[in-house]
C-alpha positions as CSV (number, residue, x, y, z in Angstrom):
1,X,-65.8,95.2,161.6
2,X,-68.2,93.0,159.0
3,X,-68.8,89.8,160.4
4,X,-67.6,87.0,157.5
5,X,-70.9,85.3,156.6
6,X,-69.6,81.7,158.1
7,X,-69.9,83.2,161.7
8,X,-73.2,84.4,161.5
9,X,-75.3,82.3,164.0
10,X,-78.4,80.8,162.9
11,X,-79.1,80.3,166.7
12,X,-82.8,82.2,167.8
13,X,-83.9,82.6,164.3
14,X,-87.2,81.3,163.9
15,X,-87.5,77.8,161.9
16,X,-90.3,75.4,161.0
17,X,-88.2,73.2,162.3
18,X,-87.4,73.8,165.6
19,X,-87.0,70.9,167.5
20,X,-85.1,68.0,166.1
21,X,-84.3,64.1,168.2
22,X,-81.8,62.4,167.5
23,X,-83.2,58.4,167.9
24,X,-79.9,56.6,168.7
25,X,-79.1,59.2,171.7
26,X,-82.7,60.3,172.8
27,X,-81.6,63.5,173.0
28,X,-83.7,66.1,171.9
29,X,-82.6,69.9,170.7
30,X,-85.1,72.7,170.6
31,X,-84.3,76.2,169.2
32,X,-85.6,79.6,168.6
33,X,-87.8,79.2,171.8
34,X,-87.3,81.8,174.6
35,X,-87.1,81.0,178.7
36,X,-89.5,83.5,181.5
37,X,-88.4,81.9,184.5
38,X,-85.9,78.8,185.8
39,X,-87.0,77.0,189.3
40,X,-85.2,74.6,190.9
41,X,-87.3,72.3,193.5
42,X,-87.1,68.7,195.0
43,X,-89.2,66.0,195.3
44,X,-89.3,61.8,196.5
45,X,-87.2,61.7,193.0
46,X,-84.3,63.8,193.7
47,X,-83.4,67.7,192.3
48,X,-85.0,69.3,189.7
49,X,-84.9,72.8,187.3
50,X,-88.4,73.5,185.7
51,X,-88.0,76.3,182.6
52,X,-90.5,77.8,181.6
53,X,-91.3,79.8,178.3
54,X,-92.5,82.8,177.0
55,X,-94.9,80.1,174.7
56,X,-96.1,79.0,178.0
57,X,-94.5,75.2,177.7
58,X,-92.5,74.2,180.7
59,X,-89.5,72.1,180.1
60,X,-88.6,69.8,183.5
61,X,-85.0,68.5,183.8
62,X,-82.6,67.6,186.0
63,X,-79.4,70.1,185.1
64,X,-79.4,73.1,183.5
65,X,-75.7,74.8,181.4
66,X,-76.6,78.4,180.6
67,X,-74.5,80.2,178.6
68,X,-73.9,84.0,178.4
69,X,-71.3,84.2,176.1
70,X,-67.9,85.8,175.9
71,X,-66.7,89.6,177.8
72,X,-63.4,91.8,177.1
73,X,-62.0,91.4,179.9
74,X,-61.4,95.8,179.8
75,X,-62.6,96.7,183.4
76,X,-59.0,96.9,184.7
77,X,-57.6,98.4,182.0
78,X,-58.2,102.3,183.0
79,X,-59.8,103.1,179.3
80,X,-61.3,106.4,180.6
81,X,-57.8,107.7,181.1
82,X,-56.7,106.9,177.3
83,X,-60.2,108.6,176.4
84,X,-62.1,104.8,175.4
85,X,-64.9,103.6,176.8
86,X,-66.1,99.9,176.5
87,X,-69.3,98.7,175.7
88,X,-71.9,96.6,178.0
89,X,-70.1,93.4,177.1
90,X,-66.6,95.0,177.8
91,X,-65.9,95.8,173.9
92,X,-64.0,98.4,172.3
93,X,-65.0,99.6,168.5
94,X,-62.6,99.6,166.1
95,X,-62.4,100.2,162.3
96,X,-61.1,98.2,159.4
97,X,-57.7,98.6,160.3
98,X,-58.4,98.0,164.2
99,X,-57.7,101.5,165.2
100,X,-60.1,102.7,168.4
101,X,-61.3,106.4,168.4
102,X,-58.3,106.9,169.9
103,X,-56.0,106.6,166.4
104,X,-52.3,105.3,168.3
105,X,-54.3,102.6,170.0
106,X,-55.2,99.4,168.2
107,X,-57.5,96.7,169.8
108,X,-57.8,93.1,168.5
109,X,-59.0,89.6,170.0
110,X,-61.7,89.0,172.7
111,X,-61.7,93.2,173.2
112,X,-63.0,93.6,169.9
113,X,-65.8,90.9,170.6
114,X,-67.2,88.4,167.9
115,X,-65.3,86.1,166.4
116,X,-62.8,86.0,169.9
117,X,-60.6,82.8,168.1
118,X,-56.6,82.5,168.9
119,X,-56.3,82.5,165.4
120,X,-58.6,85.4,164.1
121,X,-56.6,87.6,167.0
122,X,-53.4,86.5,165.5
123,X,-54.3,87.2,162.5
124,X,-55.6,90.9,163.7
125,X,-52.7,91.6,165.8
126,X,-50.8,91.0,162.5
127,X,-52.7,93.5,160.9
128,X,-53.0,96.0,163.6
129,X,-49.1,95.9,164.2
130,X,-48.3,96.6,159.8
131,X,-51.1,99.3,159.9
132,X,-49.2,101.0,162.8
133,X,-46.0,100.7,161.2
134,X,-46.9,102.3,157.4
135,X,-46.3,98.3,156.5
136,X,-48.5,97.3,153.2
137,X,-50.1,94.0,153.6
138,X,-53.1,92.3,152.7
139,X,-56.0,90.2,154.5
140,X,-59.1,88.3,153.5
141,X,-61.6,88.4,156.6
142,X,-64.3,86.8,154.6
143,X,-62.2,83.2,154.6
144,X,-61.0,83.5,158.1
145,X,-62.1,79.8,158.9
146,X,-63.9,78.6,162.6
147,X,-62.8,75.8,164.1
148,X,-64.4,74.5,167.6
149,X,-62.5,71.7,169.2
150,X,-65.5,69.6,170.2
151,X,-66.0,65.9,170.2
152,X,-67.5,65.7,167.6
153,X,-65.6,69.1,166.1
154,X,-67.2,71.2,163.7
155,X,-65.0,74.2,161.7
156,X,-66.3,76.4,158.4
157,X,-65.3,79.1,156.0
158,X,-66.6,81.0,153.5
159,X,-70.9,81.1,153.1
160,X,-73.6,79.2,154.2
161,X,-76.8,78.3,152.6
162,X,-79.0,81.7,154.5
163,X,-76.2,83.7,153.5
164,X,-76.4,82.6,150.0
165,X,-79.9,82.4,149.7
166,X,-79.9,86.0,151.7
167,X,-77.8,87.3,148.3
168,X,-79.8,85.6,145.7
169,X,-76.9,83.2,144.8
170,X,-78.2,80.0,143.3
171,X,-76.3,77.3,145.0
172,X,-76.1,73.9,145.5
173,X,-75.2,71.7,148.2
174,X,-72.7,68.8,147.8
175,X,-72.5,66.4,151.2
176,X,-69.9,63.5,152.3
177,X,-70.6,61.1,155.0
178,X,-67.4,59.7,157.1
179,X,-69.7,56.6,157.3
180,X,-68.7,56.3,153.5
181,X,-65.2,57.1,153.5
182,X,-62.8,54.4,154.3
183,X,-60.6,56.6,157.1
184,X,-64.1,57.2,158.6
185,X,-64.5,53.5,159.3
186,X,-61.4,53.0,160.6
187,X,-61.8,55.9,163.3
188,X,-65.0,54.7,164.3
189,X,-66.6,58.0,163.2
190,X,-70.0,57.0,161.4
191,X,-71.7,60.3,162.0
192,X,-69.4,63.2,160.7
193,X,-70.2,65.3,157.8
194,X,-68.6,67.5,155.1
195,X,-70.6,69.9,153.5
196,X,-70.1,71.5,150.3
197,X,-71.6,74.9,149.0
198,X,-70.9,75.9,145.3
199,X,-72.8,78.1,142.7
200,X,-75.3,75.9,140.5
201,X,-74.2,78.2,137.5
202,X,-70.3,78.7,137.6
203,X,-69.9,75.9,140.1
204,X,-67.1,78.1,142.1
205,X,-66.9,76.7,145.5
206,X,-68.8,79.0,148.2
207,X,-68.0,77.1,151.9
208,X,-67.5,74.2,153.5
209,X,-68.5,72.9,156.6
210,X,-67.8,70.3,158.4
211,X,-68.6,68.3,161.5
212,X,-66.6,65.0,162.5
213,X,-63.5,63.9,164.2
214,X,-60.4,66.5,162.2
215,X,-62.7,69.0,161.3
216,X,-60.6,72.0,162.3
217,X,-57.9,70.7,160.0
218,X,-59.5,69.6,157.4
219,X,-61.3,72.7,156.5
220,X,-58.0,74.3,155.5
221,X,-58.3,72.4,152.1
222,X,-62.0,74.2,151.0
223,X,-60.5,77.6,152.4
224,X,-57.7,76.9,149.6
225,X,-59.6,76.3,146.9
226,X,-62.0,79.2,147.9
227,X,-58.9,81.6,148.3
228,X,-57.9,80.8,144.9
229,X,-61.7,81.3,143.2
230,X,-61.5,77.2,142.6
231,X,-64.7,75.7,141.3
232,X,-66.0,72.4,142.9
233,X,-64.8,70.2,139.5
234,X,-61.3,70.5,141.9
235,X,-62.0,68.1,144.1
236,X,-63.4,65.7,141.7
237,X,-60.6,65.6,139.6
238,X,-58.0,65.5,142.8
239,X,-56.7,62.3,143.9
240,X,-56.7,62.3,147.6
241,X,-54.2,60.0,149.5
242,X,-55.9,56.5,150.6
243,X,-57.3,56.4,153.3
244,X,-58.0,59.9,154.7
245,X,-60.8,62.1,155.9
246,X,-59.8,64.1,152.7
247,X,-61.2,62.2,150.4
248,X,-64.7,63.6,152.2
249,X,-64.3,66.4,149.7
250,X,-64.4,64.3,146.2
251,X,-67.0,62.3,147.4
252,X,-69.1,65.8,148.3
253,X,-67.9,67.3,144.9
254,X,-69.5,64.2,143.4
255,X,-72.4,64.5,145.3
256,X,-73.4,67.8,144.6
257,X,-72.0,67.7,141.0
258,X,-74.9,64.5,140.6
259,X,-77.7,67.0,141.9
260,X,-77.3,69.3,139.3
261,X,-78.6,66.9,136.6
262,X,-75.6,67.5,134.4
């Protein structure tokens, strides 16, 4: 199955910029950098983990999350007997209509792998079940929107900038601080961020993203107007209800509207 563009990790991709603090936490985030060993040791100051690279740096710290990602849970299932075998990571493939090789047995969610949300599987299973059934229907993968119920959240849909730039699409970029929108203040969010992707030329709206306290709900009004092949003039001339997080999207219309020079 194709992968919609706003799931495609950036994550181990090299970058000039590769390491990034943020000042009023002191936390510091470094990417595209690979690990050779992890050792954990004690001294007069307590526990320790030391990492070290392939680059040759060593990283000292006190904890250490590692994540390995997500596995279909398949190993109980039998799948030899139905003629299937799974993957390394527990997978099954499937094809656009999420038939396995074996054409009476359908496989969506986690099984399938990548993007493994309650509402993407839904949303298969939906599909799966009309497919088996002869019942017409119709889908648009490439707007499924991702939503991760963090603190701070963060939820997309549609492209980002690499893919864009990957396709030769001139775009622009319109962005909306909560710091500047009144139902920001009042939540105490000062650091959330919408972000609006639209082409320079015909100014239809390519994705949003967003990062900030609602963000999982809020993207639901970009995947909308990109359903409907609605241009980034929408938002200005919307009027959003007083105060809300909405409004995030005329102020981000204006934005990138402003950079255009027009």
């Amino acid at each position: 199955m194709p992968v919609p563009s706003c799931f495609r990790s950036s994550i181990g991709r090299s970058s000039t910029r590769s390491s990034i603090t943020f000042v009023k936490t002191g936390r510091r985030f470094t990417s595209a950098r690979q690990v050779s060993s992890v050792e954990a040791y004690h001294d007069e100051h307590g526990h320790h983990v030391r990492l070290g690279l392939v680059s040759g740096k060593q990283v000292v710290t006190d904890k250490v999350l590692y994540s390995v990602g997500r596995r279909g849970a398949t190993d109980t299932l039998g799948l030899e007997t139905a003629g299937l075998r799974a993957d390394d990571r527990g997978r099954l493939d499937v094809n656009e209509h999420y038939q396995t090789p074996v054409p009476h047995i359908y496989a969506v969610g986690d099984v399938i792998g990548f993007p493994s949300l309650a509402s993407t599987s839904m949303e298969q299973g939906r599909l799966a079940a009309c497919h088996a059934f002869g019942v017409a229907t119709h889908s648009m993968p490439e707007l499924f929107p991702c939503g991760i119920f963090t603190v701070p959240g963060m939820s997309m849909v549609g492209k980002n900038g690499g893919a864009a730039h990957a396709e030769g699409v001139p775009y622009e970029v319109g962005r909306a601080q909560y710091r500047e929108i009144a139902r920001g203040q009042i939540l105490g969010d000062r650091t959330g961020l919408l972000k609006l992707i639209f082409h320079r030329e015909t100014r239809l709206l390519l994705g949003v993203h967003i990062i900030g306290a609602e963000a999982a709900e809020l993207v639901h009004i970009g995947q909308a107007v990109l359903a409907l092949g609605g241009k980034v003039d929408y938002f200005v001339d919307t009027v959003f209800n007083y105060p809300t997080l909405a409004e995030c999207y005329k102020t981000a219309a204006f934005d990138g509207i402003n950079r255009l020079g027009s």
